[in-house]
N, C-alpha and C positions, 0 to 999 in steps of 0.2 A: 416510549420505553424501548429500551435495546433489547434486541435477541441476540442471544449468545448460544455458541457453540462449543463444548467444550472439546477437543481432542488431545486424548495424552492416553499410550500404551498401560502407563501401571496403573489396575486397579484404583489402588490407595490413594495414589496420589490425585488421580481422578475424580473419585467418589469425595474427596475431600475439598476440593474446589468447587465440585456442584453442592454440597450441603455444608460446608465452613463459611460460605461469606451469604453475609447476609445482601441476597444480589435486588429483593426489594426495595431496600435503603438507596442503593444505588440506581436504581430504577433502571435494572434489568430483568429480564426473567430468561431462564437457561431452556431455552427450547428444544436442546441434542446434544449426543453425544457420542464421541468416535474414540475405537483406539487408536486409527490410523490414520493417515493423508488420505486412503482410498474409500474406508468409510466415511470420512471427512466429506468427498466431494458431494459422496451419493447423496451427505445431509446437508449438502447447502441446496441441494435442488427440491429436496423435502423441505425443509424448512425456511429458507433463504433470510440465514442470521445477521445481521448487520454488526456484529461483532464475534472473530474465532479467535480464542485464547489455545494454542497449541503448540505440543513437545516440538521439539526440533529431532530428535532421534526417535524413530519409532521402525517396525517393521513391515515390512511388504513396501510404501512411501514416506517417504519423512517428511517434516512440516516444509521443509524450503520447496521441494519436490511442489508437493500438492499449492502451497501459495506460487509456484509458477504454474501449473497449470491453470490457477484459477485466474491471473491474471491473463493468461493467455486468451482465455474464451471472453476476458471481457468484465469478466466480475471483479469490483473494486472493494467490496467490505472489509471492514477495516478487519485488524491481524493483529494483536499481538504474541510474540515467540518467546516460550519459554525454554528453559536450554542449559545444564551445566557447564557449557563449552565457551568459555570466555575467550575465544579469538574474533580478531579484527574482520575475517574473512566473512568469518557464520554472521559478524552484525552487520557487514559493508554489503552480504547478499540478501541479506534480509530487507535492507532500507531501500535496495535497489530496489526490489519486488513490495515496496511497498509497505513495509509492516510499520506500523505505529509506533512498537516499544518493544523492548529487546531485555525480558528481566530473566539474571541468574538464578537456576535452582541450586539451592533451597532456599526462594526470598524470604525474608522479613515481616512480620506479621504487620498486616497494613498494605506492604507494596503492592500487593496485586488490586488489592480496590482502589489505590491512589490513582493507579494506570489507568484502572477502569473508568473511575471518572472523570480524569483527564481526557480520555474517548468522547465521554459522554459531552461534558462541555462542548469542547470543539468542534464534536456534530451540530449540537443544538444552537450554538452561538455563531454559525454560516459558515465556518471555516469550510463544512464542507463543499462548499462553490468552488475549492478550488483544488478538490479530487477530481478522478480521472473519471468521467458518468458515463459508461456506453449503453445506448438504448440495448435491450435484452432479444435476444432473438441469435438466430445461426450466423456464424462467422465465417465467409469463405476462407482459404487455406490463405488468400492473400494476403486480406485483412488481419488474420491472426497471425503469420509470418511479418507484416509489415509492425503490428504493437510489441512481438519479439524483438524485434530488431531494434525499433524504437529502447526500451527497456534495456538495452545492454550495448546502448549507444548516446543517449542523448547527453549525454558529459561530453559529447562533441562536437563543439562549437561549428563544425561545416555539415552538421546531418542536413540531408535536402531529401525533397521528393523526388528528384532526380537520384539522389544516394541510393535511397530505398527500393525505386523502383528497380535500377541498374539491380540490384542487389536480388532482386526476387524475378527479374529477366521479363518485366512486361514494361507497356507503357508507362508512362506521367498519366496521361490524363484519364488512362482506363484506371487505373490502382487511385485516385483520386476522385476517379467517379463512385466505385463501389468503397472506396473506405466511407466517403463522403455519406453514402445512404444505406450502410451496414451499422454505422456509429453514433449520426448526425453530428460527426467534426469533421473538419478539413483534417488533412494532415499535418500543416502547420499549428493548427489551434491544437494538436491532441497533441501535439511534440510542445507547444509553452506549455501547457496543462499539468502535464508530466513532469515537465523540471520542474516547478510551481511547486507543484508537489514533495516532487522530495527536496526542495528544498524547505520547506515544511518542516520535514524530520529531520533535516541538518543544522536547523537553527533551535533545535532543542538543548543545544549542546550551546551553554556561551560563551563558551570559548574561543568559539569559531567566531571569523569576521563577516564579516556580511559580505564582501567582497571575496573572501573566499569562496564562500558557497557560490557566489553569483560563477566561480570559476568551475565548479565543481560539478554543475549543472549545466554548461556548456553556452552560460553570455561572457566575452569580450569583454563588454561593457558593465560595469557596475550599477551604475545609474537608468540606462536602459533596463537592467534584470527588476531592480527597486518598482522603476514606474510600472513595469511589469507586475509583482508581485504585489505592489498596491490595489493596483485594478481588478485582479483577481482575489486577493483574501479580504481587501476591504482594510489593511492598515500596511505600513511598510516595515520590510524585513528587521528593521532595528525595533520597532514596536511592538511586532511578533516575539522576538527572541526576548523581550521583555516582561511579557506575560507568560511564556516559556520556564522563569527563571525560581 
């Protein structure tokens, strides 16, 4: 069963997502709740939800805010963002950092548990093998500079450990030692991981090619990205985007 988190500033709108959907049925149960990104975090350490449905606009942190911090330290639960704000930007940073699903306020009666279980599946049915897993515990300033970096770089087909390290001014082999045994990945494994990943939530869309995305996620190669995402989800990208649709 999923825990879920709810965070969203209005009341109303709040109180009506924790008691409107019948989150049984969907075999979750709502363990917490936030107005804000800051109350947000303190409840994922209280609680640690395996799924946060959250405004995007809120005050003191907004949802994009708080889903980068929590990526930062490491934490991968799934997200998805709700939002009146229909631009490209708010959904292009959202998918960047990870979120699952990107739905307008005021959705459609239905949408939100559609999403929901769409979540639900894909955890249960392995896909999640091929989210980003970091073992829990303290992240040095490196390690968590170096999964920044990563995140707002891996669409580039030349990131290296040599990039990243140049980039945070230490060695190769010491920034590979300690990411290596703060995370248990290599650094190469956490950088396929990661594009893996979102390209995951880029072939939700079918419109998109499979070759784009393999571009979009920083492989060259088409076919290399495919054997890749094979190996990791357990079917290939045209397969995915199929069950997707």
């Amino acid at each position: 069963m999923l825990k879920v988190l709810v965070v969203e500033d209005e009341e109303m709108i709040r109180r009506g997502i924790v008691f409107a959907v019948d989150w049984s049925a969907l075999g979750c149960v709502v363990v917490g709740e936030a107005a804000n990104g800051a109350e947000a975090l303190e409840a994922v350490e209280r609680y640690e939800p395996t799924l946060i449905i959250t405004d995007l606009k809120m005050p003191q942190m907004d949802g994009l805010e708080m889903l980068r911090r929590l990526r930062e330290a490491g934490n991968n639960v799934a997200v998805i963002i709700l939002t009146a704000y229909d631009t490209f930007e708010y959904a292009q940073t959202a998918l960047r950092l990870g979120a699952v699903d990107f739905l307008l306020k005021p959705f459609r009666d239905g949408e939100l548990e559609r999403a929901v279980t769409a979540v639900r599946r894909r955890l249960e049915s392995g896909e999640s093998e091929a989210l980003v897993k970091v073992k829990t515990g303290a992240k040095s300033k490196y390690v968590l500079s170096a999964m920044s970096y990563i995140s707002e770089n891996y669409s580039n087909p030349d990131v290296s450990v040599g990039m990243i390290a140049e980039h945070l001014g230490i060695s190769e082999g010491h920034l590979s030692h300690i990411f290596r045994s703060e995370t248990d990945y290599t650094l190469l494994g956490y950088i396929t991981r990661y594009r893996i990943h979102m390209a995951t939530e880029l072939l939700k869309d079918c419109r998109v090619k499979v070759y784009e995305v393999a571009a979009l996620v920083g492989y060259k190669d088409s076919a290399y990205f495919s054997a890749t995402f094979k190996k990791l989800v357990g079917m290939s990208p045209s397969e995915y985007q199929d069950t997707c649709a």
